[in-house]
C-alpha positions in Angstrom: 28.4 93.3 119.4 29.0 90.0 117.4 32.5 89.4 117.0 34.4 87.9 114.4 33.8 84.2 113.2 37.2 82.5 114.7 39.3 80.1 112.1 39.6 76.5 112.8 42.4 75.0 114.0 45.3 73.8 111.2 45.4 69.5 111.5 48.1 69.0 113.5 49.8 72.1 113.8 51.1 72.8 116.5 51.8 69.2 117.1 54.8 70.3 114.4 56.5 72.2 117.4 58.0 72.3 120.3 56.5 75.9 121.5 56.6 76.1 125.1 52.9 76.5 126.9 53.6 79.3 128.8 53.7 81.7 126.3 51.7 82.3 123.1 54.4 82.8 120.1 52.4 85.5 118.1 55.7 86.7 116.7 56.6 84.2 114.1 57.7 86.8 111.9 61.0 87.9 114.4 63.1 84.8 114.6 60.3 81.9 113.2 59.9 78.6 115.1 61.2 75.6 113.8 59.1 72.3 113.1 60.2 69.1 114.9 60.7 67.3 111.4 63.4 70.2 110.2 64.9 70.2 113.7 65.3 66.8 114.0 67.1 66.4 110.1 69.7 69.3 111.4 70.5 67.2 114.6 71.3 64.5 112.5 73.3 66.5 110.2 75.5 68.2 113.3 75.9 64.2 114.4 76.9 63.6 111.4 79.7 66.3 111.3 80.9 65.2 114.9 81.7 61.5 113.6 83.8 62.0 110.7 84.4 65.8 110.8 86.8 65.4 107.0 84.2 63.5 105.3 81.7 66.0 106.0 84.0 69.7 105.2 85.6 67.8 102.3 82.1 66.9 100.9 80.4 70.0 101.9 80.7 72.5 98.9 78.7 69.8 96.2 76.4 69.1 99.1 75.4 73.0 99.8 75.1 72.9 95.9 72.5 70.4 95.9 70.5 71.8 98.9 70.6 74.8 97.4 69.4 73.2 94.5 66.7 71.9 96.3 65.7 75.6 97.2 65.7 77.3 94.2 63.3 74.6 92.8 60.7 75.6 95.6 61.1 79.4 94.9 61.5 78.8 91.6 64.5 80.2 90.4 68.0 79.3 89.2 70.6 77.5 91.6 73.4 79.3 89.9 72.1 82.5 90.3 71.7 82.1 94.5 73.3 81.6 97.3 72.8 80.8 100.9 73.9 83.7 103.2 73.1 83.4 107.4 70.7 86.3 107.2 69.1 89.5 104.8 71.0 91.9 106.6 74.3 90.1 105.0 72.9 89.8 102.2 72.8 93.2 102.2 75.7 94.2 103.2 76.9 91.7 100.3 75.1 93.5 97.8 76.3 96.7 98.6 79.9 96.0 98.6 79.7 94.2 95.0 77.9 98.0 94.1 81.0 100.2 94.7 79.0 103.0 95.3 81.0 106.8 94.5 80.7 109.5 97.6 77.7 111.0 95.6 75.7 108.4 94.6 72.3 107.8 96.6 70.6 104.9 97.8 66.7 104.8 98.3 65.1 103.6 101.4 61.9 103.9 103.1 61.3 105.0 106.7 59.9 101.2 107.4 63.4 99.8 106.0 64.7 97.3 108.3 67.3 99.1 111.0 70.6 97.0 109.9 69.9 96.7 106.5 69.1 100.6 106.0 72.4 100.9 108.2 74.5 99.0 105.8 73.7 101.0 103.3 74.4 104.4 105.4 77.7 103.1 105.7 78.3 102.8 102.1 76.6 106.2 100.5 74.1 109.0 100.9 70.8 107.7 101.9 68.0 109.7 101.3 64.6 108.4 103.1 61.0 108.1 101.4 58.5 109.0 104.2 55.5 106.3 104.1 52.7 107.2 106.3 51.5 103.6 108.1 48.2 104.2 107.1 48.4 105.3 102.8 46.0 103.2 101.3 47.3 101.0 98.6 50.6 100.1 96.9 49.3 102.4 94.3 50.1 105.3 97.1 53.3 103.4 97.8 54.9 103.7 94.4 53.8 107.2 93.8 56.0 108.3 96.9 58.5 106.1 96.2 59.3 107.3 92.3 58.6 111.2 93.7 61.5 111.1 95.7 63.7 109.6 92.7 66.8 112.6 91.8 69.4 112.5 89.9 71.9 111.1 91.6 69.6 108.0 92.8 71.4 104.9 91.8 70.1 102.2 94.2 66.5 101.2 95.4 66.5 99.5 98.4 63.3 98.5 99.5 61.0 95.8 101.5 59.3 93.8 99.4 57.3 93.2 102.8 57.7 96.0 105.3 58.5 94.2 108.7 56.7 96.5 111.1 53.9 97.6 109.2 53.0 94.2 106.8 52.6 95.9 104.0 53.9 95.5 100.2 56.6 98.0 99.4 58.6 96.9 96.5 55.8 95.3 94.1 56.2 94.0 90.5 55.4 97.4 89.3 57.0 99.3 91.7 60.1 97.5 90.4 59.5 97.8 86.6 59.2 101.5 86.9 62.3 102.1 88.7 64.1 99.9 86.0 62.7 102.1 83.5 64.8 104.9 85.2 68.0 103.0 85.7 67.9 102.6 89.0 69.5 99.5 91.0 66.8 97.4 92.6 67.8 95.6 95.9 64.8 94.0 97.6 64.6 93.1 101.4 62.9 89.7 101.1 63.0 89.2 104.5 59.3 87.7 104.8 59.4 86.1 101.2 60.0 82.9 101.8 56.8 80.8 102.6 54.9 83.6 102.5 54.6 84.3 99.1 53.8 81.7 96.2 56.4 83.5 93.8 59.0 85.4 96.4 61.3 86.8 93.5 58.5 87.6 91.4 59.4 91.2 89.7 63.2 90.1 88.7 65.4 92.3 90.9 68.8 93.0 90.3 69.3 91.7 93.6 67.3 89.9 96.2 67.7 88.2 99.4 64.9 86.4 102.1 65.5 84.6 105.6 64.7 80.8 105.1 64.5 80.8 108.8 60.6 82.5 108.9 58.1 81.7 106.6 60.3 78.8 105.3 60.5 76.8 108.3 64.5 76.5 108.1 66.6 76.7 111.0 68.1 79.9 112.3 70.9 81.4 110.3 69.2 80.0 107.2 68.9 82.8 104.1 69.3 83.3 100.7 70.6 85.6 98.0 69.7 85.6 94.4 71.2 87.9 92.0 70.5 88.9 88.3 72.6 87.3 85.7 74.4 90.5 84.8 75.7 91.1 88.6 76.9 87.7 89.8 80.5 88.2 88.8 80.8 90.8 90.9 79.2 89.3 94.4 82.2 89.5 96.8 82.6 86.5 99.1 82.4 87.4 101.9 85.9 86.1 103.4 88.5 84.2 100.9 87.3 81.1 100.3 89.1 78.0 98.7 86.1 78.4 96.1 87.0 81.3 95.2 88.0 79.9 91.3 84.6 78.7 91.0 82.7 82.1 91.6 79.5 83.2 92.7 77.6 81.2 94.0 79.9 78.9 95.8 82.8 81.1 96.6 80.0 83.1 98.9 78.8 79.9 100.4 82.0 78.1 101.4 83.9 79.5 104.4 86.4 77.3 105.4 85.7 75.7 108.9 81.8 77.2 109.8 78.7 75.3 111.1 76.8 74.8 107.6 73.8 72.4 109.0 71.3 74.8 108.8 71.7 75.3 105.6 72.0 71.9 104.4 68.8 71.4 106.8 66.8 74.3 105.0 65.0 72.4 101.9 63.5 70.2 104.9 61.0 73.1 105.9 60.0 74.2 102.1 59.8 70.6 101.5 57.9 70.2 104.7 55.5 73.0 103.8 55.3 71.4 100.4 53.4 68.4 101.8 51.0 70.5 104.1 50.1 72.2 101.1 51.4 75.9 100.7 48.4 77.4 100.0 45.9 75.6 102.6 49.0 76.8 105.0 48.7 80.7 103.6 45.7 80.9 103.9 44.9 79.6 107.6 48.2 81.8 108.7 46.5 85.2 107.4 42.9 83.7 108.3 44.0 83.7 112.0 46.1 86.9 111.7 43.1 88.8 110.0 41.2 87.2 113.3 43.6 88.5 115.7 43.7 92.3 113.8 39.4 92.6 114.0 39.6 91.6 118.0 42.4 94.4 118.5 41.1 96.7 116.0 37.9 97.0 118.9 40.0 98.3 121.6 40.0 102.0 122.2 42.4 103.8 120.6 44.0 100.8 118.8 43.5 101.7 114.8 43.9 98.7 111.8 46.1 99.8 109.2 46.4 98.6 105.6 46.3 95.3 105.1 46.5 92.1 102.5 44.6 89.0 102.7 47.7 87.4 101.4 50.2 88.1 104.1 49.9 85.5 107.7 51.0 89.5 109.3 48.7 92.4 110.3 49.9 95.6 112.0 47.3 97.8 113.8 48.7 101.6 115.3 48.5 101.8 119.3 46.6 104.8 121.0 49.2 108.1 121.0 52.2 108.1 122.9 52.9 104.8 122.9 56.0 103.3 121.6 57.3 106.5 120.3 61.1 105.3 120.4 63.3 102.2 120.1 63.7 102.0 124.0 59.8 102.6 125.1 58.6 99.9 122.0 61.0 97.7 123.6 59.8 98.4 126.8 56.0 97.9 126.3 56.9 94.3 124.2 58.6 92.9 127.6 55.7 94.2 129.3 52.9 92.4 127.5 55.4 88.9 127.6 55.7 89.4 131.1 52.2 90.0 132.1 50.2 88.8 129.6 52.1 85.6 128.4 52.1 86.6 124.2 55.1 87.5 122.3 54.3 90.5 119.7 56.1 92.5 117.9 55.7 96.5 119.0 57.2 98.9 116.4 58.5 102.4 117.6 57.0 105.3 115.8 56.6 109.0 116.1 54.1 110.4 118.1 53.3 106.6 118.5 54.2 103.1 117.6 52.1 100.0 117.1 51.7 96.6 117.3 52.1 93.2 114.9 51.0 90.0 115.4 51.3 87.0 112.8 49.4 83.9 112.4 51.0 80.3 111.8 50.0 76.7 111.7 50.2 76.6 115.7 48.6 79.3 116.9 45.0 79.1 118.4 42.3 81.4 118.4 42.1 81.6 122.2 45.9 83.1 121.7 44.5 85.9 120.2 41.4 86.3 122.3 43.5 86.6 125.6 45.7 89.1 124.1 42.8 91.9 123.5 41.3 91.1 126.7 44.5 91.3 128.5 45.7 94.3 126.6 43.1 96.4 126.8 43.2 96.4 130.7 47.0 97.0 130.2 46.4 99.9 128.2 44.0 101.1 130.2 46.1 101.5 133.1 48.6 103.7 130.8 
């Protein structure tokens, strides 16, 4: 059988990193990799914090100002009305604390939430879980289940805008529009926003937030939160700050004696990604992903699910009993590192889990190629 037509290599991809050889980093939607370029401007700014440490804390709050600045122009939204935060799992757990949820209010989530952010809000007020199947067809199928589980007592929507283990779109424009029409909060988990998608807030949210340090090419720690004019008064910092008497965003921002490189580092990967072109990026990353899904989808027992040509992310279900929990998902992922040399990402499910892969500027065809060769002989001896 013919198989698939493999993608050419991105110019000078994965001359951009510093990826180690023995491994092939099929993962880049977990923690990202960072280019050398974006790297190299946050070693200069920890240098610069280690030489005159004053200078830098006393100048710090105008300068996360202007860097944030210089992010909101890429994502193209106001700097006023965003914040950087170290990751979407405080961001939501900043969100939900500027709510005040009451004992019987209810937040919406959906069983492909991610774990910490859907625990944050378990913490804070009833949850009550949609149940997507992996394989429904369309977003179309999505919002239907979504609005049928709507009660009276739903005040917040929390939802992926892209679901992490399954790569699918969850909270889309319309999604969002209806639940507005019914009152309800929306909080979106933007976690694979940034980089990803041309127009990451598009929809208007009440309240969004996206890792930088994916898609975006920022360095670890690196996130942001945008909120909707009429809730940015009441975004808690998250410690006192001493800009607390200039409000949201900066009172969030600034705390006191922290390691704020990364941040001021994080417009170096948009405006890095800027330069390669977004789009000629986007569509290589989801090219080779879409490459690495047809050579999986052909082993026995492995099944595609859903997916869109303009996510660098495909997620495919793994024969039965695979992956059923946390622990075994776990398990298998070390396995195929360990033996096979690839980092994936392998979701837990019931009755079985699967498996993602992702596609960036310095991955290789051949990555993917040794993957379904190796993992078919692993699963074969299951």
């Amino acid at each position: 059988m013919t198989g698939p037509a493999a993608p050419a290599a991105f110019p000078g991809g994965a001359g951009l990193f510093r990826l180690g050889s023995h491994v092939a980093h099929l993962n880049h939607g977990s923690f990202g990799a960072v280019p050398v370029p974006v790297a190299d401007a946050h070693r200069r700014l920890a240098a610069e914090a280690a030489t005159d440490p004053d200078a830098f804390f006393l100048g710090l709050p105008d300068r996360l100002a202007e860097a944030r600045a210089r992010i909101a122009a890429h994502m193209s939204t106001e700097p006023e009305g965003a914040a950087f935060v170290t990751n979407a799992t405080e961001g939501a757990n900043l969100v939900l604390d500027s709510l005040r949820l009451a004992p019987d209010d209810e937040v919406l989530v959906t069983d492909h939430g991610y774990g910490t952010v859907v625990a944050a809000a378990a913490r804070r007020a009833r949850v009550v879980t949609v149940a997507l199947d992996p394989a429904l067809p369309d977003e179309s199928a999505v919002r239907k289940a979504v609005l049928g589980a709507l009660t009276a007592r739903t005040r917040v929507a929390l939802l992926d805008q892209i679901s992490s283990p399954t790569a699918r779109f969850i909270a889309t424009p319309g999604l969002l529009a209806d639940l507005a029409e019914r009152g309800v909060t929306t909080v979106v988990d933007g976690a694979h926003a940034p980089g990803m998608l041309a127009e990451p807030l598009a929809g208007g949210p009440d309240f969004w937030f996206g890792n930088l340090h994916k898609w975006a090419y920022a360095p670890p720690g690196s996130a942001l939160l945008a909120v909707s004019p009429a809730h940015r008064e009441r975004v808690p910092a998250p410690v006192p700050s001493w800009e607390d008497d200039r409000g949201f965003p900066r009172a969030v921002e600034y705390r006191a004696t922290a390691d704020y490189t990364g941040w001021l580092a994080a417009p170096e990967g948009l405006d890095l990604l800027a330069d390669l072109g977004p789009e000629r990026v986007r569509a290589h990353n989801s090219a080779l992903a879409g490459y690495g899904a047809e050579l999986l989808a052909r082993l026995p027992g492995v099944t595609p699910l859903p997916a869109d040509n303009r996510l660098a992310m495909r997620a495919l279900r793994l024969p039965p009993r695979l992956a059923r929990t946390h622990a075994e998902a776990a398990s298998l992922r070390e396995e195929i590192a360990a033996r096979l040399g690839c980092r994936v990402l392998i979701w837990p499910w019931p009755g079985g889990g699967g498996i993602r892969i992702c596609g960036q500027i310095y991955n290789r065809p051949a990555e993917y190629e040794r993957l379904a060769v190796e993992l078919r002989s692993l699963l074969d001896g299951r």
